[in-house]
C-alpha positions as YAML, in Angstrom:
chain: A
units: angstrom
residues:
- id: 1
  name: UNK
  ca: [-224.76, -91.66, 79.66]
- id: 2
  name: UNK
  ca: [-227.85, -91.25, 81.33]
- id: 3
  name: UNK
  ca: [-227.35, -89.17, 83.62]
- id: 4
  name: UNK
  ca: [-225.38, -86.71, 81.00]
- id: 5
  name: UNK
  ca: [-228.64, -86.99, 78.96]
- id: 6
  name: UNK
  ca: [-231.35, -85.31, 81.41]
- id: 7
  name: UNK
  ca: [-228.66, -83.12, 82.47]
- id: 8
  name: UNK
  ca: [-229.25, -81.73, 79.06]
- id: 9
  name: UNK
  ca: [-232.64, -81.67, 79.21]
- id: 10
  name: UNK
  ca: [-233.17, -80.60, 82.64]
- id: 11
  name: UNK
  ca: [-230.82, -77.68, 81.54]
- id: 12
  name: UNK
  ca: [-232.92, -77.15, 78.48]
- id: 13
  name: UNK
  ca: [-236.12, -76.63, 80.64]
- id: 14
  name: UNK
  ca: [-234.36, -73.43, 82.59]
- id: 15
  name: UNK
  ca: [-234.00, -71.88, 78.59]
- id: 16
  name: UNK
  ca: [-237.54, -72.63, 77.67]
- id: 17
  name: UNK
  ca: [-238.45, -70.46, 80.20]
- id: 18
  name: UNK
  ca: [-236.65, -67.83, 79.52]
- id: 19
  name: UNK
  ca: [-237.85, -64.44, 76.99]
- id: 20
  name: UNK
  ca: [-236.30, -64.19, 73.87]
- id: 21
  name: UNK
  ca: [-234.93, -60.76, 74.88]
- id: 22
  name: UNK
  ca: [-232.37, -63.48, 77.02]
- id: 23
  name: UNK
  ca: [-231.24, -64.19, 73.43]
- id: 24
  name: UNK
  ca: [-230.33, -61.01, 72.44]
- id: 25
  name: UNK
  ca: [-227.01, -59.73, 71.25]
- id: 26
  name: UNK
  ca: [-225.39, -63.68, 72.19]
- id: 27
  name: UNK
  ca: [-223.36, -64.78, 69.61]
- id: 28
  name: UNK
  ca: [-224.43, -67.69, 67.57]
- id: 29
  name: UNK
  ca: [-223.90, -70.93, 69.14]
- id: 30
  name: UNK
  ca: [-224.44, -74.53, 67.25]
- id: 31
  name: UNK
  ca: [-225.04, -78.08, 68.32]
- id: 32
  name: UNK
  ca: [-224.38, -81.20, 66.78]
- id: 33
  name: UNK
  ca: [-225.50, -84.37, 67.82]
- id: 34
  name: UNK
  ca: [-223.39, -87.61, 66.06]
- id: 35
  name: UNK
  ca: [-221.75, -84.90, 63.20]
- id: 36
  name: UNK
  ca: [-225.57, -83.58, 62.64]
- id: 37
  name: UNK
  ca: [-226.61, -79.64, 63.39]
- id: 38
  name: UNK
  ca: [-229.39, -79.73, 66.24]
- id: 39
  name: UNK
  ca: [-231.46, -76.85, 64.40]
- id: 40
  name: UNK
  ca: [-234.05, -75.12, 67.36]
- id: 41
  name: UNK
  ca: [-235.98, -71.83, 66.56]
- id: 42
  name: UNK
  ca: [-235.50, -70.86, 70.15]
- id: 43
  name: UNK
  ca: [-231.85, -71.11, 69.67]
- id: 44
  name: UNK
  ca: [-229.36, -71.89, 72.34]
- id: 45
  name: UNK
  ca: [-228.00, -69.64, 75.46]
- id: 46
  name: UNK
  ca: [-224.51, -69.29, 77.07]
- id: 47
  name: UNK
  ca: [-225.01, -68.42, 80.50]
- id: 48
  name: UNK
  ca: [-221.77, -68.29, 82.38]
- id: 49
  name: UNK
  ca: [-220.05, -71.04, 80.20]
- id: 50
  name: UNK
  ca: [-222.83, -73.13, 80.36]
- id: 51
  name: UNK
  ca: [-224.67, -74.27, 77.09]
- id: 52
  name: UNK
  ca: [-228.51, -74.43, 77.81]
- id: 53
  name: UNK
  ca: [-230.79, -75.68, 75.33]
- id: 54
  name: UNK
  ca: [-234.09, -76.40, 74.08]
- id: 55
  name: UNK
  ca: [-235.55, -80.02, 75.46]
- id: 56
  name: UNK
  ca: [-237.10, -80.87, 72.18]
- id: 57
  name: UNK
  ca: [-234.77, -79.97, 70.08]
- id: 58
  name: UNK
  ca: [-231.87, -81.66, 71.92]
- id: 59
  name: UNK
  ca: [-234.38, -84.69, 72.91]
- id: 60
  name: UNK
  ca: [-235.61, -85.22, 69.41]
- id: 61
  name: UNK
  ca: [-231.93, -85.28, 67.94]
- id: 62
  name: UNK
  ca: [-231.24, -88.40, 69.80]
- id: 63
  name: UNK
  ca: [-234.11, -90.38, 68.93]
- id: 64
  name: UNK
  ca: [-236.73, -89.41, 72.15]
- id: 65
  name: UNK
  ca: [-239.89, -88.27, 72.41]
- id: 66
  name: UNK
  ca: [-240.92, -84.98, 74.35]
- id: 67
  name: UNK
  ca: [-244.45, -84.44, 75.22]
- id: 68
  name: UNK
  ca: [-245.58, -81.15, 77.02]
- id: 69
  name: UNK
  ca: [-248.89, -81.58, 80.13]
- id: 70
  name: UNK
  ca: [-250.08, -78.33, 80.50]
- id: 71
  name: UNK
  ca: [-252.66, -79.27, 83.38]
- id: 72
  name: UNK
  ca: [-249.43, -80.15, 85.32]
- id: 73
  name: UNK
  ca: [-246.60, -78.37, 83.60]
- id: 74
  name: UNK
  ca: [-244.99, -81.99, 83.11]
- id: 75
  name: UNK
  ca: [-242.39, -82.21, 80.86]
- id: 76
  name: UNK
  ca: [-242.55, -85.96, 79.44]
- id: 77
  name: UNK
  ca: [-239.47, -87.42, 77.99]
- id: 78
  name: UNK
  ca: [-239.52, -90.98, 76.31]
- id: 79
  name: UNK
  ca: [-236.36, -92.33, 75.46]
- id: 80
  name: UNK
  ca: [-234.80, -93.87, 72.48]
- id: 81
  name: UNK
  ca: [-233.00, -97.53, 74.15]
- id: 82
  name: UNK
  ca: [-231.88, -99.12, 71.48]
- id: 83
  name: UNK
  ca: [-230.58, -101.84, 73.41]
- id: 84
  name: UNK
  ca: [-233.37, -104.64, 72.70]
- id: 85
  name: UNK
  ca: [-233.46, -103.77, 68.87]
- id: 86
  name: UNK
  ca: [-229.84, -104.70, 68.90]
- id: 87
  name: UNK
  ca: [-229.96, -106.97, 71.04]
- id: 88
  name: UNK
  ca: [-232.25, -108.95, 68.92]
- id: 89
  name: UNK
  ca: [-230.12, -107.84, 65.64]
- id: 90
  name: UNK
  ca: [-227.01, -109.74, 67.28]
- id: 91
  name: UNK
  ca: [-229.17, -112.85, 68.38]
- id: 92
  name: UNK
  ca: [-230.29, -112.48, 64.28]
- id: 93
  name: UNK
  ca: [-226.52, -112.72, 63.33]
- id: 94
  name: UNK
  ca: [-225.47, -115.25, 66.23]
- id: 95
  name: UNK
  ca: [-223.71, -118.37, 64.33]
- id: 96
  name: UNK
  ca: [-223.77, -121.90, 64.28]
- id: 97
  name: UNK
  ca: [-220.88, -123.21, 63.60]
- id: 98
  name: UNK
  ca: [-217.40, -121.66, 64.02]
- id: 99
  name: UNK
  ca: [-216.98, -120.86, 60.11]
- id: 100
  name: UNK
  ca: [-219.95, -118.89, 60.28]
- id: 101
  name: UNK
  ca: [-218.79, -116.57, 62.68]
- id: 102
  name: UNK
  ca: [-215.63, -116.22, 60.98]
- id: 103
  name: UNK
  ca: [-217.37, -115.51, 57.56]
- id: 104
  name: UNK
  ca: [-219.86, -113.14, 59.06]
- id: 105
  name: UNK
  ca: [-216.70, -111.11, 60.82]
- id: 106
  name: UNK
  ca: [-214.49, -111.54, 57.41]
- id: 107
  name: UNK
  ca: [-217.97, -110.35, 55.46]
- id: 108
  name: UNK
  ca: [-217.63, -106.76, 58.45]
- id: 109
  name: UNK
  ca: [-214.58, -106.36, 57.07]
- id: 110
  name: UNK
  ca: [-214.76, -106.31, 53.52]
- id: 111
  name: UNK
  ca: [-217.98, -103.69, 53.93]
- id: 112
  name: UNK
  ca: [-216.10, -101.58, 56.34]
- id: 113
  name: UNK
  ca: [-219.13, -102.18, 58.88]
- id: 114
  name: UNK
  ca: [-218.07, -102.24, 62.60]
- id: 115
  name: UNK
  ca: [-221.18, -102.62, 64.12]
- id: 116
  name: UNK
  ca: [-221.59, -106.35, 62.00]
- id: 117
  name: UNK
  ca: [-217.76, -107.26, 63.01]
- id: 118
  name: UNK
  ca: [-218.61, -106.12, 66.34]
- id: 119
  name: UNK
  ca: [-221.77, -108.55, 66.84]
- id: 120
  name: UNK
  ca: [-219.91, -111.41, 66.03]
- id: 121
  name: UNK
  ca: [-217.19, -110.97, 69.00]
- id: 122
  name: UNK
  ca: [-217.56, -112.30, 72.93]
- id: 123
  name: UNK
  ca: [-217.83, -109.65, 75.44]
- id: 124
  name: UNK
  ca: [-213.77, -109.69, 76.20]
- id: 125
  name: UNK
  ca: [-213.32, -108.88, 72.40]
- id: 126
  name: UNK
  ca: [-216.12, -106.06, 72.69]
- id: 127
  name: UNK
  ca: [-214.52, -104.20, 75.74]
- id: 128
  name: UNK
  ca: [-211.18, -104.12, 73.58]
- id: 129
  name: UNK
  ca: [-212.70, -102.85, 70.25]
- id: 130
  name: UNK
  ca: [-215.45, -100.78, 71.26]
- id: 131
  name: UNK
  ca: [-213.64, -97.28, 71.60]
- id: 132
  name: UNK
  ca: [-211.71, -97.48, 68.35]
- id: 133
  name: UNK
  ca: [-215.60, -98.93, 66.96]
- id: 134
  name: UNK
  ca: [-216.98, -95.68, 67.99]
- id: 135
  name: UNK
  ca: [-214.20, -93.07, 67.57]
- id: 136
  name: UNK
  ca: [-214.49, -94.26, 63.84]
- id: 137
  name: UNK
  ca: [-218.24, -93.81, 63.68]
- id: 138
  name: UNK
  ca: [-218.44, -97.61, 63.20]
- id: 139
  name: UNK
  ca: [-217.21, -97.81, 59.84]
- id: 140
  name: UNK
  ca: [-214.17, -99.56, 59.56]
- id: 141
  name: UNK
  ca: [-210.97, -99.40, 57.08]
- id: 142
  name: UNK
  ca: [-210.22, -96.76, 54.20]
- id: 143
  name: UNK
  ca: [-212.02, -96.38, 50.96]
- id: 144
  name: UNK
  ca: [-209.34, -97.29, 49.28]
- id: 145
  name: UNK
  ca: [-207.46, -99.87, 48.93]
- id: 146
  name: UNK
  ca: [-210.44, -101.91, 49.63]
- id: 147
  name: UNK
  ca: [-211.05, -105.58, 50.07]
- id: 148
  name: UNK
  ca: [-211.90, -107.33, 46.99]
- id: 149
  name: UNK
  ca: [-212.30, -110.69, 48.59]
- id: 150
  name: UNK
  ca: [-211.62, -113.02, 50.88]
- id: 151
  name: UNK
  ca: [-210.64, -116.48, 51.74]
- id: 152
  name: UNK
  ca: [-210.92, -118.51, 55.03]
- id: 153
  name: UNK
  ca: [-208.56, -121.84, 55.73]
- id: 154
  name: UNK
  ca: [-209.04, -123.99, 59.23]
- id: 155
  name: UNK
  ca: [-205.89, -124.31, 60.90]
- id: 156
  name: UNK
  ca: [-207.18, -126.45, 63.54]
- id: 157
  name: UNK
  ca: [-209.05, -127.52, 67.16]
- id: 158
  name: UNK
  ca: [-208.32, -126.85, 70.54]
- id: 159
  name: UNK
  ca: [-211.14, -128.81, 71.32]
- id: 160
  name: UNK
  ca: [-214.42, -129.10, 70.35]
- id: 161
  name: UNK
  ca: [-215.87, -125.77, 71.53]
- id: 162
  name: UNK
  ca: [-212.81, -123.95, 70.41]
- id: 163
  name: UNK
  ca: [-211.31, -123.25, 66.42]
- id: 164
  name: UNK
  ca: [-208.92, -121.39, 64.75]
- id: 165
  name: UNK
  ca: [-208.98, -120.05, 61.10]
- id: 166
  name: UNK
  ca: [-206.65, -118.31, 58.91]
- id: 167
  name: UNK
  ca: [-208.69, -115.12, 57.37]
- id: 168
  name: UNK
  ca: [-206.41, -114.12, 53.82]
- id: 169
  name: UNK
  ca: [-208.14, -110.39, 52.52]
- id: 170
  name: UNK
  ca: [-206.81, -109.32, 49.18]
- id: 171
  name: UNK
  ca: [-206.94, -105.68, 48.59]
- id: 172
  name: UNK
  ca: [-207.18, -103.74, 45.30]
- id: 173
  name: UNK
  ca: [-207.50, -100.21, 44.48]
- id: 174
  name: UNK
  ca: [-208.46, -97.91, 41.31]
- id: 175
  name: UNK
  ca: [-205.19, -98.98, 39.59]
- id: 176
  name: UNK
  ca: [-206.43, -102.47, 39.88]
- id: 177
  name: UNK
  ca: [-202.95, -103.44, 41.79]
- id: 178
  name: UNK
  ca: [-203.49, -106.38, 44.46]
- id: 179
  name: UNK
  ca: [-201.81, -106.54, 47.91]
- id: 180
  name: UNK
  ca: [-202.54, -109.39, 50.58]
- id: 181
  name: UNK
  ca: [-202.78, -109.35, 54.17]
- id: 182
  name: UNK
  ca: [-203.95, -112.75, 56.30]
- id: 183
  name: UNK
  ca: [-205.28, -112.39, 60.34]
- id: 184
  name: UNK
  ca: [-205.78, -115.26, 62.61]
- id: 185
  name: UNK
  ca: [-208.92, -115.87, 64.44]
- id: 186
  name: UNK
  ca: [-209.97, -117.74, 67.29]
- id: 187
  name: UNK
  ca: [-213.60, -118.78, 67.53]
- id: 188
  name: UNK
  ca: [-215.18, -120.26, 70.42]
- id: 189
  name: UNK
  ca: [-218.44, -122.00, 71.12]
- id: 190
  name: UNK
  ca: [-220.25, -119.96, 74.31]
- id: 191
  name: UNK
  ca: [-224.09, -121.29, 74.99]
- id: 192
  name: UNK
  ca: [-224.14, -122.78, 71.58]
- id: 193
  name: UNK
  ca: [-223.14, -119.68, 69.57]
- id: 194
  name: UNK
  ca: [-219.62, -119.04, 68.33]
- id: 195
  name: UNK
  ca: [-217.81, -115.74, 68.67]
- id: 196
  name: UNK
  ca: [-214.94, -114.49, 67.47]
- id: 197
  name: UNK
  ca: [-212.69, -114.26, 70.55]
- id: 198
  name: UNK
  ca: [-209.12, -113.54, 69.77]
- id: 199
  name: UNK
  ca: [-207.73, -111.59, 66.19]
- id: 200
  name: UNK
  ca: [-203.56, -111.53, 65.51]
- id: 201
  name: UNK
  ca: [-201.59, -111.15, 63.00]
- id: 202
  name: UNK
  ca: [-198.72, -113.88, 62.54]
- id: 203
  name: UNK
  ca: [-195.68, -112.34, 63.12]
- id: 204
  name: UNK
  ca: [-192.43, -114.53, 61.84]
- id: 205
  name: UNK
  ca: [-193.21, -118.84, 60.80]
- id: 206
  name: UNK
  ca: [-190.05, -120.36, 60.06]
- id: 207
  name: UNK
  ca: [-186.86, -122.36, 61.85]
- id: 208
  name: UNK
  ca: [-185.47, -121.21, 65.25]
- id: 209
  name: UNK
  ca: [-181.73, -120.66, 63.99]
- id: 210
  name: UNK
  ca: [-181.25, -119.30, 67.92]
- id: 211
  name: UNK
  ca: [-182.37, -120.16, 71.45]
- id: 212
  name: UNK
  ca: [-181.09, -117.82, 74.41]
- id: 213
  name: UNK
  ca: [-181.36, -119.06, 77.86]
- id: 214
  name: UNK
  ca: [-181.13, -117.24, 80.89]
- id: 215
  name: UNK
  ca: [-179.52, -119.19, 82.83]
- id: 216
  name: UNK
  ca: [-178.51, -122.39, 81.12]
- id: 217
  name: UNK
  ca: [-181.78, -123.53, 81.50]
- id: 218
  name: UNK
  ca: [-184.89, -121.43, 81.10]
- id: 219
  name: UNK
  ca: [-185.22, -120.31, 77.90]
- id: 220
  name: UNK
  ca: [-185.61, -116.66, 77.45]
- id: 221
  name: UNK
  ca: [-186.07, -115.84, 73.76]
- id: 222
  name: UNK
  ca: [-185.75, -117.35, 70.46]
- id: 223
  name: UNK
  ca: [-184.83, -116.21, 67.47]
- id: 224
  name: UNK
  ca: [-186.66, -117.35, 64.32]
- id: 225
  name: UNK
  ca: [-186.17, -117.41, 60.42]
- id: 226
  name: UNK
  ca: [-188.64, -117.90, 57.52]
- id: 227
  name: UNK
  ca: [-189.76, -116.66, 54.32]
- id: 228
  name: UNK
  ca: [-193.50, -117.79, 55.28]
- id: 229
  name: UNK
  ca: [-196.17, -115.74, 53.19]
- id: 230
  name: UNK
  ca: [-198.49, -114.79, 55.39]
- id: 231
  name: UNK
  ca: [-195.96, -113.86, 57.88]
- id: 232
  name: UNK
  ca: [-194.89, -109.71, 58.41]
- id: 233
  name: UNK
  ca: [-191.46, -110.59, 58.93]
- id: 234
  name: UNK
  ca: [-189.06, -112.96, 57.78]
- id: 235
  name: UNK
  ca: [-187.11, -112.86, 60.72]
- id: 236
  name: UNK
  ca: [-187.61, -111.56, 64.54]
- id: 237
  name: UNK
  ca: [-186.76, -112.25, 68.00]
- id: 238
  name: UNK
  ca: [-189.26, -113.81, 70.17]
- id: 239
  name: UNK
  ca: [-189.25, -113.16, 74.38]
- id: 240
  name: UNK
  ca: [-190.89, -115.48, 76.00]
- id: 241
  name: UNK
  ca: [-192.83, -113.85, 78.52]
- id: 242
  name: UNK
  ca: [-194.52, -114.59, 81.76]
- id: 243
  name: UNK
  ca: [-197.72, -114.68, 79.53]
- id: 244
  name: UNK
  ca: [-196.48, -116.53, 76.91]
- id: 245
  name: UNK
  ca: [-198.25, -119.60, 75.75]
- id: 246
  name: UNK
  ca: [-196.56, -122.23, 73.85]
- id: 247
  name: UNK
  ca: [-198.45, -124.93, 72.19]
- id: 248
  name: UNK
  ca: [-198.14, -128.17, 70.03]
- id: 249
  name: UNK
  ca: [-198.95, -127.13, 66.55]
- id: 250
  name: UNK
  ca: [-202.75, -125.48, 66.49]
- id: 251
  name: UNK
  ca: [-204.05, -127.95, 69.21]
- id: 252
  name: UNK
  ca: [-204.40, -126.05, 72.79]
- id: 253
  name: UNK
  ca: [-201.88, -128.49, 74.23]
- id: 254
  name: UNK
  ca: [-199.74, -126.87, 76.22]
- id: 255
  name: UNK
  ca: [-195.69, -126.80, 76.44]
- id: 256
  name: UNK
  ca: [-192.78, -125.26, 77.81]
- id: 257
  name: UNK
  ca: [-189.86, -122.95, 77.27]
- id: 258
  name: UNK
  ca: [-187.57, -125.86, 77.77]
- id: 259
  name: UNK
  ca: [-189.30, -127.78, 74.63]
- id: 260
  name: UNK
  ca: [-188.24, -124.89, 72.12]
- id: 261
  name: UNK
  ca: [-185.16, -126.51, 70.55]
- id: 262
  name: UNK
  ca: [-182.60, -125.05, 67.52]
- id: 263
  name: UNK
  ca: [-183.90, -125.95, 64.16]
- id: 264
  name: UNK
  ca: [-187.37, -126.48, 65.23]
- id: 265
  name: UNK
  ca: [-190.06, -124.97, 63.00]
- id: 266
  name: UNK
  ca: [-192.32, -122.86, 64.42]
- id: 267
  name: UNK
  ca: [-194.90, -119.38, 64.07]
- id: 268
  name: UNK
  ca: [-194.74, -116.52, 66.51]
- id: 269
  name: UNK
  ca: [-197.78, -113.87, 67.26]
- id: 270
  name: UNK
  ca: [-196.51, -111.09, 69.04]
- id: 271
  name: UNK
  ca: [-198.13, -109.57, 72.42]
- id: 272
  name: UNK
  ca: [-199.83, -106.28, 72.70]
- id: 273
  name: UNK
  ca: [-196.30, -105.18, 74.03]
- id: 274
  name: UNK
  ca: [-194.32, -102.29, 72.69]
- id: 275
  name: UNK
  ca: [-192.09, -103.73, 69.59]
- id: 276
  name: UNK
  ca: [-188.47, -102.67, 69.04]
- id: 277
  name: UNK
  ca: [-188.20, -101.89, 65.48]
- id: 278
  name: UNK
  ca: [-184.68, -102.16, 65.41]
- id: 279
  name: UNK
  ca: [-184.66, -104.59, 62.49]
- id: 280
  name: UNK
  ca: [-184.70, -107.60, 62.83]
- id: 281
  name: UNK
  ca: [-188.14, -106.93, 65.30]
- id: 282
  name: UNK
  ca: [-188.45, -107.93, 69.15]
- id: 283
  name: UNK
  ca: [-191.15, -108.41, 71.40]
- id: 284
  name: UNK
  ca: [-192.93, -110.11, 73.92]
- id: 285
  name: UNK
  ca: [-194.24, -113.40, 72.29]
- id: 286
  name: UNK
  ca: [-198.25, -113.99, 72.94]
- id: 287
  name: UNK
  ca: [-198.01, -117.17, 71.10]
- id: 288
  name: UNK
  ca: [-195.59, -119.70, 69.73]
- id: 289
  name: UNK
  ca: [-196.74, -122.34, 68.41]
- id: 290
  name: UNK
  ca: [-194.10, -125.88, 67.75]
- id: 291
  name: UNK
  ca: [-194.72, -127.71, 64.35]
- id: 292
  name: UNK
  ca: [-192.03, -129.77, 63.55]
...
């Protein structure tokens, strides 16, 4: 980013030495920095494909400060680095306890602000949202339906530095129709803050009426059936991958392919795998998780 910045400016320096008879008879060119016009009475010059421009004007769209020494024809840029300022705005918004970070995230959500649902999140979760954060100008959902409210249920502990939490939005619009949708978080307790660090949807909750095994003896996918609310489908396959983590219930213990039995109940959140639609759904299981 840097170095795309003074390459700007240095670039802008060659046009502020240029006449104004340069200018002439180019075709109007405009700049916009973040969706705004960069306005510059010196205008801007094409010069072989090349877009030079003004340091100031470029400079003092993104926040900097451009000082002219005449004594030693110094241009001075200072620059805009946000970084501390949000640094300490995320420190501001760091939580305490696990249900704080969920209700600060759930609270992002239901004002469509990115940069607050973004705070809350460990650095693994910021790597993965941070493109679709900014591609969206950090504003987050539609304007309509929106989210009317929200409610938050514990599911459970891994342990004591790790939570998760069922998050249930309920949506409205101008007709005043409702519509729910529920997302599962896991928080986690890093240096004595909690983050969000893991956000799914539940895929399928309900009996295993199926259990295919690859070879009479490692099981390779199961297929499940429920009419569980919060749950996209009421039936789907689940392949259990090499990735796959199976647990008891929502404690972190950990169990095997070879404990998934017929008639068992149990919930399925699918993988960041492609899905075949084919109904009923399959895909790649990320989680399964045993409770009866």
């Amino acid at each position: 980013m840097k170095k795309k910045f003074f390459t700007i400016l240095l670039a802008g320096t060659l046009v502020s030495a240029l006449s104004t008879a340069a200018f002439a008879g180019v075709p109007d060119i405009k700049m916009f920095y973040n969706g705004k016009e960069v306005v510059s009475d010196s205008g801007f010059l094409n010069r072989n494909g090349r877009i030079l421009a003004p340091v100031r004007a470029v400079a003092e769209a993104m926040g900097a400060r451009v000082t002219w020494d005449k004594e030693s024809r110094q241009v001075h840029i200072t620059g805009n680095d946000q970084s501390v300022q949000i640094a300490n705005l995320e420190r501001a918004l760091a939580a305490d306890t696990g249900l704080k970070a969920v209700s600060s995230w759930a609270e992002g959500v239901r004002t469509r602000n990115g940069a607050w649902q973004y705070a809350v999140m460990t650095t693994d979760m910021k790597k993965t949202y941070y493109e679709e954060f900014v591609s969206s100008g950090w504003v987050t959902g539609t304007s309509s339906p929106w989210v009317k409210n929200f409610d938050i249920r514990e599911l459970g502990n891994t342990d004591e530095s790790t939570y998760r939490y069922a998050v249930t939005f309920t949506w409205t619009d101008s007709t005043n129709s409702t519509s729910e949708a529920t997302q599962y978080l896991t928080v986690k307790n890093l240096d004595g803050t909690w983050l969000v660090d893991s956000i799914d949807y539940l895929a399928v909750r309900g009996k295993i009426t199926r259990v295919d095994t690859a070879n009479a003896k490692d099981v390779e996918s199961i297929f499940v059936e429920g009419s569980y609310k919060e749950a996209t489908y009421d039936q789907a396959t689940a392949i259990i991958g090499a990735e796959t983590r199976i647990y008891r219930a929502n404690t972190g213990m950990d169990l095997k392919g070879g404990d998934l039995k017929q008639g068992m109940e149990v919930e399925v959140i699918f993988g960041p795998d492609p899905m075949i639609m084919i109904y009923p759904p399959q895909a790649v299981a990320k989680e399964i998780r045993i409770f009866k």
